[in-house]
VEXDREN-237491 format. One record per residue (C-alpha): residue in one letter; x negated, y, z negated; residue number from 1. Coordinates in steps of 0.05 Angstrom, whole numbers, plus 5000, padded with zeros to 4 digits. Layout:
# residues N
+----+------+------+------+-----+
: aa :    x :    y :    z :   i :
+----+------+------+------+-----+
:  a :    X :    Y :    Z : NUM :
...
+----+------+------+------+-----+
# end
This chain:
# residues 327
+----+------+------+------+-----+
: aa :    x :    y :    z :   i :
+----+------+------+------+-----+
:  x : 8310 : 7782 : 6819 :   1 :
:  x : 8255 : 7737 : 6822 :   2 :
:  x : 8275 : 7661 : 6846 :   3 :
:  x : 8252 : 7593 : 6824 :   4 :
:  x : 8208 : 7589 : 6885 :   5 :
:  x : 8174 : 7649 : 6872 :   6 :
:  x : 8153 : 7636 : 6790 :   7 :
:  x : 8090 : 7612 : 6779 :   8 :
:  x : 8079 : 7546 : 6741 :   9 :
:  x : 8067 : 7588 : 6671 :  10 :
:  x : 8130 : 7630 : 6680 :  11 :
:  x : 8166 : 7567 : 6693 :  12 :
:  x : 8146 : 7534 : 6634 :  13 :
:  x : 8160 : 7595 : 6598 :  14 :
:  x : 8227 : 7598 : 6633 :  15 :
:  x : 8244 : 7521 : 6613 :  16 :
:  x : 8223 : 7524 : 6539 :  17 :
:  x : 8266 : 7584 : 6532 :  18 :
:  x : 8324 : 7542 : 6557 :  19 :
:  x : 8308 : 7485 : 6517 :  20 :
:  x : 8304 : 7533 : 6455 :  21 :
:  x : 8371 : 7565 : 6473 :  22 :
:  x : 8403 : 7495 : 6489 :  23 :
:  x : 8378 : 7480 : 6409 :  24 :
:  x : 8400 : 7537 : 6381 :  25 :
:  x : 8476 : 7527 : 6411 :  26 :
:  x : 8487 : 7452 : 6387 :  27 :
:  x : 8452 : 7469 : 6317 :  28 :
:  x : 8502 : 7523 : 6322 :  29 :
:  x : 8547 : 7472 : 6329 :  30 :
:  x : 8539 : 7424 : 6286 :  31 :
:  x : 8534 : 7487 : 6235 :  32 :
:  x : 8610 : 7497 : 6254 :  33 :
:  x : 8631 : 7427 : 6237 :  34 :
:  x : 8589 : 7412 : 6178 :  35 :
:  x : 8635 : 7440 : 6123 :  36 :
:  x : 8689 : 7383 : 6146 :  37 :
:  x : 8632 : 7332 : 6118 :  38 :
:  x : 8590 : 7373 : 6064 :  39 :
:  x : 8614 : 7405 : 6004 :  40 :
:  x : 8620 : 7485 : 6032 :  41 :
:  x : 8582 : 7513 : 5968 :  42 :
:  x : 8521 : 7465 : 5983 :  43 :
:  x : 8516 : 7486 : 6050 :  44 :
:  x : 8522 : 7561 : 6029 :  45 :
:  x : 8471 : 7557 : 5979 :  46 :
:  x : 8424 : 7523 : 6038 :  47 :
:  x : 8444 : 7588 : 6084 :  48 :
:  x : 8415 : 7633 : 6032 :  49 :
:  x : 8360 : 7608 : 6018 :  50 :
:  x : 8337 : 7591 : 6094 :  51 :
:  x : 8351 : 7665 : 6110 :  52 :
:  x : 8304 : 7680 : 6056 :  53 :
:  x : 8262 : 7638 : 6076 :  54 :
:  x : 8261 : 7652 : 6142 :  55 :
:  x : 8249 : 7731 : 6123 :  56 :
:  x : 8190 : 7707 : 6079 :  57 :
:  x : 8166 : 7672 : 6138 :  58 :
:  x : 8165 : 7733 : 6178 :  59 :
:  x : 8123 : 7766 : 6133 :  60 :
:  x : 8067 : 7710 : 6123 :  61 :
:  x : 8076 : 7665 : 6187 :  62 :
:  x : 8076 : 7728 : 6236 :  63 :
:  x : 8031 : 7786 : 6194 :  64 :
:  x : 7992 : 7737 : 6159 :  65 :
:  x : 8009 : 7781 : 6085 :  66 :
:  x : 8024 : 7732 : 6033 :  67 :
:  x : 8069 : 7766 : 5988 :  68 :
:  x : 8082 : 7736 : 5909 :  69 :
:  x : 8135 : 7785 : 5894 :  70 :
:  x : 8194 : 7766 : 5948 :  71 :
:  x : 8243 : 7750 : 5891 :  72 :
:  x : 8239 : 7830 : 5877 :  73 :
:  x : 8281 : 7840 : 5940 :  74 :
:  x : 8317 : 7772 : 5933 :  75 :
:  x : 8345 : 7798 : 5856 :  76 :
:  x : 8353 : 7870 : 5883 :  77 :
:  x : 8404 : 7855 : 5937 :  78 :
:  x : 8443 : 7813 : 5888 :  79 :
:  x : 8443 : 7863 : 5827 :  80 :
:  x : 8467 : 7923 : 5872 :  81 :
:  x : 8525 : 7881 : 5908 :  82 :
:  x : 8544 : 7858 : 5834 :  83 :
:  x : 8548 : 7926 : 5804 :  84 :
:  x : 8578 : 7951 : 5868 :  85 :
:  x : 8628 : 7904 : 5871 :  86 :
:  x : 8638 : 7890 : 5798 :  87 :
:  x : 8649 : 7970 : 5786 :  88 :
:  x : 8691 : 7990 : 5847 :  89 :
:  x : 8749 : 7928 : 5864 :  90 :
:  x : 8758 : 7961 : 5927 :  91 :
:  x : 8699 : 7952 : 5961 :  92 :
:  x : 8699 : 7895 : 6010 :  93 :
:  x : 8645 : 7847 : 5995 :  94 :
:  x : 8617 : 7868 : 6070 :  95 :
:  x : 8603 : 7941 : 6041 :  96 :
:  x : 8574 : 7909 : 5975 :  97 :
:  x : 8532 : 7866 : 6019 :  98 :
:  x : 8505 : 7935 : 6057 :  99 :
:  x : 8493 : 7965 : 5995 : 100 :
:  x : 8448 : 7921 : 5971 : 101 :
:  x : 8405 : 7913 : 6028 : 102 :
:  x : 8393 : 7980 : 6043 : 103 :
:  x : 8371 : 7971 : 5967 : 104 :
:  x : 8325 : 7921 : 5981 : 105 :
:  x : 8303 : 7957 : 6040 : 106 :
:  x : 8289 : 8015 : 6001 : 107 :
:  x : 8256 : 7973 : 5948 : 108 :
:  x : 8209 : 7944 : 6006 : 109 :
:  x : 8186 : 8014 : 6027 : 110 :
:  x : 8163 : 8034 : 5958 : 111 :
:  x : 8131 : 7957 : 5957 : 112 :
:  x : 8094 : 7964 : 6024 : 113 :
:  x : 8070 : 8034 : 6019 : 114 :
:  x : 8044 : 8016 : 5953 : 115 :
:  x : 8007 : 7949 : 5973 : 116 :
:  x : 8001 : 7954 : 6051 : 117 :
:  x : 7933 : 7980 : 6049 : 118 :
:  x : 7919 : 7919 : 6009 : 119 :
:  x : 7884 : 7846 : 6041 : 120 :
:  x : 7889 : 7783 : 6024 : 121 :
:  x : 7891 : 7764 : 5945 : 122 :
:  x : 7897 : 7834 : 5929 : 123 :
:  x : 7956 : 7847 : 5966 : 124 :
:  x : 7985 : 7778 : 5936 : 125 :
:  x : 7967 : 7800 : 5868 : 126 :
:  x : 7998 : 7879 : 5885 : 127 :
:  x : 8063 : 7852 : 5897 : 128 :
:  x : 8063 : 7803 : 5838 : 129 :
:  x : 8046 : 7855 : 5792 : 130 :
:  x : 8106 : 7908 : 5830 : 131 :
:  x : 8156 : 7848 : 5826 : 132 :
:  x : 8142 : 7838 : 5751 : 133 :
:  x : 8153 : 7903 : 5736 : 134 :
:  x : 8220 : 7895 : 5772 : 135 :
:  x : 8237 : 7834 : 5733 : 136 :
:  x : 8222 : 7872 : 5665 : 137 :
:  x : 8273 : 7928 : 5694 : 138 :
:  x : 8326 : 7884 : 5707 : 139 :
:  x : 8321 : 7854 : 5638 : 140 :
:  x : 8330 : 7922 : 5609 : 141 :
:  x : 8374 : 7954 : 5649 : 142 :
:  x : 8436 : 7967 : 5617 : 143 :
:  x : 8486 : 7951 : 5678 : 144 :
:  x : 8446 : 7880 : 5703 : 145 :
:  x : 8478 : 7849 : 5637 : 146 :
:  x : 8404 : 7828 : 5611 : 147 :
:  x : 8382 : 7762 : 5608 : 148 :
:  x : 8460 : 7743 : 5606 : 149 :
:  x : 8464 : 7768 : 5685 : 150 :
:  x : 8527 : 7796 : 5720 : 151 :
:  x : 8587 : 7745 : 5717 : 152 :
:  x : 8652 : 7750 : 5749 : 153 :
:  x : 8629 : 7783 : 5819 : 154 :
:  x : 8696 : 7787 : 5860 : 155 :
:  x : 8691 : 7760 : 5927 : 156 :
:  x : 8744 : 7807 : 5945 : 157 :
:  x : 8777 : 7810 : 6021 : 158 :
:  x : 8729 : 7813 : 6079 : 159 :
:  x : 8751 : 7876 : 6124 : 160 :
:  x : 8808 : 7884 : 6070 : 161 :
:  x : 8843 : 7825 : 6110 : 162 :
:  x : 8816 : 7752 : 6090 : 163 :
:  x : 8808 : 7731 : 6034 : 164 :
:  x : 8741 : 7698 : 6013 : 165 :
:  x : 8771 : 7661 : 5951 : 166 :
:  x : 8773 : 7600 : 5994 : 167 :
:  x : 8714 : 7556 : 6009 : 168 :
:  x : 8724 : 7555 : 6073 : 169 :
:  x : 8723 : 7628 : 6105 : 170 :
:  x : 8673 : 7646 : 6058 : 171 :
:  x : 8627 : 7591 : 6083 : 172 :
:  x : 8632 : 7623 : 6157 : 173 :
:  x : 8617 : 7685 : 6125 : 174 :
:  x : 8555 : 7671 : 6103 : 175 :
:  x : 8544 : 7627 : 6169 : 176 :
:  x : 8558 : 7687 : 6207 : 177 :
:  x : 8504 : 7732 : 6162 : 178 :
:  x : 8458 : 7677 : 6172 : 179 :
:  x : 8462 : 7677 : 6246 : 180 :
:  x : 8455 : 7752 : 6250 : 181 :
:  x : 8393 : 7747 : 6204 : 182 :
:  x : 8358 : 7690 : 6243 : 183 :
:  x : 8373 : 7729 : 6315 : 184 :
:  x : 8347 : 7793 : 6285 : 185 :
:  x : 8284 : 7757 : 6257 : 186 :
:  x : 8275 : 7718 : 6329 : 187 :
:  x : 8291 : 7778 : 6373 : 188 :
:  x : 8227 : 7813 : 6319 : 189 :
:  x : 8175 : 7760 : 6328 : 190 :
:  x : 8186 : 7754 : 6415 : 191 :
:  x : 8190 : 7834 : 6426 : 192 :
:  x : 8125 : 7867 : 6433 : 193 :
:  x : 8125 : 7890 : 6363 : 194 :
:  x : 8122 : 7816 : 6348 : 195 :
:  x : 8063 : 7800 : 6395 : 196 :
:  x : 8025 : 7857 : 6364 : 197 :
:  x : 8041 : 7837 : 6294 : 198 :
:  x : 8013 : 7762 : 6320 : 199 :
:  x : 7945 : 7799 : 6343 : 200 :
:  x : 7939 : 7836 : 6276 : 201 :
:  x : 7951 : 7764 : 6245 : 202 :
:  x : 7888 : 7733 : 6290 : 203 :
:  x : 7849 : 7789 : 6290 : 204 :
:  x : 7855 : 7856 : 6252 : 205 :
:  x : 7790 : 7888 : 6275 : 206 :
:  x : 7808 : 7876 : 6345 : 207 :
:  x : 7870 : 7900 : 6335 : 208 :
:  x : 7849 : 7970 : 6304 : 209 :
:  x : 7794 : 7969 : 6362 : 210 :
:  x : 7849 : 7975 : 6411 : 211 :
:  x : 7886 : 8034 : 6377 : 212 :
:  x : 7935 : 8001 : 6337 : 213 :
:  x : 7958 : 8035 : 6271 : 214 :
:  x : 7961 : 7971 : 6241 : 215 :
:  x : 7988 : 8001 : 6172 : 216 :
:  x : 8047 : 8010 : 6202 : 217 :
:  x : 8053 : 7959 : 6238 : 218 :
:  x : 8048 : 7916 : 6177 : 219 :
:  x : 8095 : 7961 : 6141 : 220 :
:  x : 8143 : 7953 : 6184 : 221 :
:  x : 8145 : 7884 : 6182 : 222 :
:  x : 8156 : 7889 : 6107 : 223 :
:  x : 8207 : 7932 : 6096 : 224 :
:  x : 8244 : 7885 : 6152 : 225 :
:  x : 8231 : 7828 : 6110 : 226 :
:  x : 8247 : 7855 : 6046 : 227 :
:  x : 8316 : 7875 : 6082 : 228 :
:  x : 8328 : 7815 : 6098 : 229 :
:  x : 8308 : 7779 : 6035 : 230 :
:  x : 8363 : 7825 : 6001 : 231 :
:  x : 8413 : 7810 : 6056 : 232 :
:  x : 8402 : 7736 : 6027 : 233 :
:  x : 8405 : 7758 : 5960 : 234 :
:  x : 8475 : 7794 : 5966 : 235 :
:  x : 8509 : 7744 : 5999 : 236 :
:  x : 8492 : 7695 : 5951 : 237 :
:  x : 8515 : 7734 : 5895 : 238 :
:  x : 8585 : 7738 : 5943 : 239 :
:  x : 8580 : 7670 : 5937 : 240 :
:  x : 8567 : 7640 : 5869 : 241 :
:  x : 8599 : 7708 : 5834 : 242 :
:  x : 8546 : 7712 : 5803 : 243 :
:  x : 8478 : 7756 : 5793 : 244 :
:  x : 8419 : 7732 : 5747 : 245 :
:  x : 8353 : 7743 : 5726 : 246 :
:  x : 8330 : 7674 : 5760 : 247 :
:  x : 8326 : 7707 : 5827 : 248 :
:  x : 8280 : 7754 : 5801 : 249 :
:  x : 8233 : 7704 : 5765 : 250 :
:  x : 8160 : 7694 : 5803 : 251 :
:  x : 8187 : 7626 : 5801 : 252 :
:  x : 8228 : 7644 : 5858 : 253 :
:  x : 8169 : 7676 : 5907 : 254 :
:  x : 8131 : 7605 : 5889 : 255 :
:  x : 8191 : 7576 : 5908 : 256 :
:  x : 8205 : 7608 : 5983 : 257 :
:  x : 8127 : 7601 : 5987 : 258 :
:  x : 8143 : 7532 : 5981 : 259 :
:  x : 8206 : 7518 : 6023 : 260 :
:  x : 8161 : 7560 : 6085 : 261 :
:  x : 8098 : 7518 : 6087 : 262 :
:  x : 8139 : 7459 : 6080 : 263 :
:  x : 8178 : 7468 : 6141 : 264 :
:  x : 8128 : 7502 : 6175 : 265 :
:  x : 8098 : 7566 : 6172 : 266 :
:  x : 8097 : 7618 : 6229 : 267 :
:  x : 8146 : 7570 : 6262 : 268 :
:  x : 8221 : 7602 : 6273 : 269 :
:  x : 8261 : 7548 : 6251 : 270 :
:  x : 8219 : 7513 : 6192 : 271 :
:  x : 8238 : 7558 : 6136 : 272 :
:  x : 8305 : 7547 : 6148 : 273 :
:  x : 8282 : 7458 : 6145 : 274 :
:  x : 8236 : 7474 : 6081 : 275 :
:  x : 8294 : 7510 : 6054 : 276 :
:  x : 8347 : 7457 : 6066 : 277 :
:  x : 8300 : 7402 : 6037 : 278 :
:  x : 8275 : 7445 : 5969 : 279 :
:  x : 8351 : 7468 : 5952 : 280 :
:  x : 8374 : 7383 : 5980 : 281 :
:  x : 8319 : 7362 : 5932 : 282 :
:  x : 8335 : 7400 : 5865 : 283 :
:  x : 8415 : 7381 : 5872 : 284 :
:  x : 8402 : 7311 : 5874 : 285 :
:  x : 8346 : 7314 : 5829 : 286 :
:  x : 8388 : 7354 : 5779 : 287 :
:  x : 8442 : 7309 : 5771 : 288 :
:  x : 8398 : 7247 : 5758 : 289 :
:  x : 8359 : 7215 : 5696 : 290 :
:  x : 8290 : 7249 : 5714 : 291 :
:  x : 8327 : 7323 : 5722 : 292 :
:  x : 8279 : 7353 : 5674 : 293 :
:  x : 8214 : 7334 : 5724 : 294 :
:  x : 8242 : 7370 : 5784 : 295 :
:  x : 8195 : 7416 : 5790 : 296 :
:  x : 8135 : 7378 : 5779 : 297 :
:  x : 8169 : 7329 : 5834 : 298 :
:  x : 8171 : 7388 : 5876 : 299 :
:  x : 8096 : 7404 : 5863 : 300 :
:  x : 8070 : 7336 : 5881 : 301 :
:  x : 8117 : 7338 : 5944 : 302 :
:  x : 8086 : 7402 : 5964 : 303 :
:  x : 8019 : 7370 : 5953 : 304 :
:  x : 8026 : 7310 : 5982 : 305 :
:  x : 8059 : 7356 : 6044 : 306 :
:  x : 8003 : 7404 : 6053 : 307 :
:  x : 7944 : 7346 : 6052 : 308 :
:  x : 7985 : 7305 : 6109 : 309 :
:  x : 8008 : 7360 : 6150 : 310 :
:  x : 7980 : 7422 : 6143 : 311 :
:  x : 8028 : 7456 : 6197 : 312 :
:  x : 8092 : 7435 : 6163 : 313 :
:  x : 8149 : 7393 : 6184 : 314 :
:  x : 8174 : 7436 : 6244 : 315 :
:  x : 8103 : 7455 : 6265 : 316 :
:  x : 8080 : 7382 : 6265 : 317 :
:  x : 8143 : 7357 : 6308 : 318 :
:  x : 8125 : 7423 : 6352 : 319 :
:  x : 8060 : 7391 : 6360 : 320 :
:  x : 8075 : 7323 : 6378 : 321 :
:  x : 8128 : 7352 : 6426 : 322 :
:  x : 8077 : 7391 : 6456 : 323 :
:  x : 8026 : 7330 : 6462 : 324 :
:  x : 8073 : 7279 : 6500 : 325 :
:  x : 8118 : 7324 : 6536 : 326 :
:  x : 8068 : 7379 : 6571 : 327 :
+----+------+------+------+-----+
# end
């Protein structure tokens, strides 16, 4: 084992950041922990689910460099399939209904990226716009998704068969637990070397191919992990509100996790899951007041104002400053 002495200056500044980063993650951990004994649970839970889907956008478009319009396809997926699951068989545990529908989503994203994959730029945006719409269409018709009405009524059922997630409160750690698992799989993606390649694909695609890199799967890969993961967040939601509806399948909600991304920072690890809390902050407080009907045009003019100040996003500005004054 290599000592202190022995590093050189890069490794220890490699070595320090990763300690500052860890030191982060534990007391936003933390405060994660305590923050249902101040915030309504249900707020916070909504804020989970939408960071991890986020956050699984992000992985997609901040680390490939694919900008995908159809993310609300695996989003609505997840939900649907742990609604029906759990709607049609009371005793499933809303873990197993949660499983189910990723591996739909996962499933969906296969069928998505083989389809589009081989796709750049707006083509492969307008590809997966055109899939997810076709998904949207399906869920309207679909017999068992309740139509436009949604599914209603979603037991939250026992986790393990032992607690009980009709309370607030364990359900809350639930989800906080799901997010945690989500954000470690995402992080431990982007810092293996199937993340640094994905990074070189991103900068350089030609160069990439040049050096023997099936980059088609490379890039698939990546998608079918986000899509998983965007269905993930889509499930537990459902768990959460009870509730499964066309909205999540809307291209309303890809512009939407589009938006919460570059707002906190794309490519960045932990902007998503800022962009998220700020959109979801936003539209609640914006929802309950006189000018409730202009939410989304307040959101557009955020977004605007946002992208012509700082172009790297909330987290990837701070990162920048940080990086400035503290080499």
């Amino acid at each position: 084992m290599a000592t202190t002495h022995s590093l050189t200056p890069a490794m220890q500044r490699q070595r320090s950041a990763r300690m500052r980063r860890n030191m982060l993650y534990l007391v936003l951990l933390g405060l994660a922990l305590l923050a249902p004994l101040a915030i309504y649970p249900v707020f916070l839970m909504k804020v989970l689910c939408f960071a991890l889907f986020a956050c699984a956008f992000n992985l997609l478009l901040g680390f490939a460099g694919l900008l995908s319009f159809g993310h609300a396809a695996f989003l609505a997926t997840g939900g649907y399939f742990t609604g029906i699951m759990l709607s049609s068989y009371p005793g499933l545990t809303p873990e197993a209904g949660i499983l189910i529908g990723t591996l739909a989503a996962v499933v969906l994203g296969t069928f998505f990226g083989v389809l589009s994959i081989r796709r750049q730029g707006i083509y492969f945006a307008m590809v997966t716009l055109a899939l997810a719409q076709m998904v949207y269409f399906f869920f309207i018709q679909a017999p068992f998704t309740g139509g436009e009405d949604g599914l209603h009524g979603v037991p939250r059922g026992e986790l393990f068969g032992l607690i009980s997630l009709s309370d607030n409160l364990p359900m809350y750690y639930f989800v906080l637990t799901i997010f945690v698992i989500g954000f470690a799989i995402i992080q431990r993606t982007v810092h293996s070397p199937f993340g640094q390649v994905l990074k070189a694909i991103r900068e350089n695609e030609p160069r990439a191919v040049s050096l023997g890199y099936n980059v088609d799967a490379y890039k698939l890969v990546a998608f079918v992990i986000s899509a998983g993961l965007a269905g993930l967040a889509g499930s537990t939601k459902t768990v959460v509100f009870q509730l499964a509806s066309l909205t999540d399948a809307h291209w309303h909600m890809s512009g939407e996790v589009i938006l919460m991304t570059l707002l906190g920072g794309v490519g960045t690890l932990f902007g998503p899951v800022v962009g998220a809390g700020l959109v979801v902050s936003l539209q609640t407080q914006l929802a309950q007041s006189p000018i409730g009907n202009w939410v989304s045009v307040i959101l557009g003019a955020i977004f605007v104002i946002c992208v012509l100040s700082f172009r790297s996003g909330i987290v990837g500005e701070i990162q920048k400053m940080v990086r400035k004054n503290f080499k």
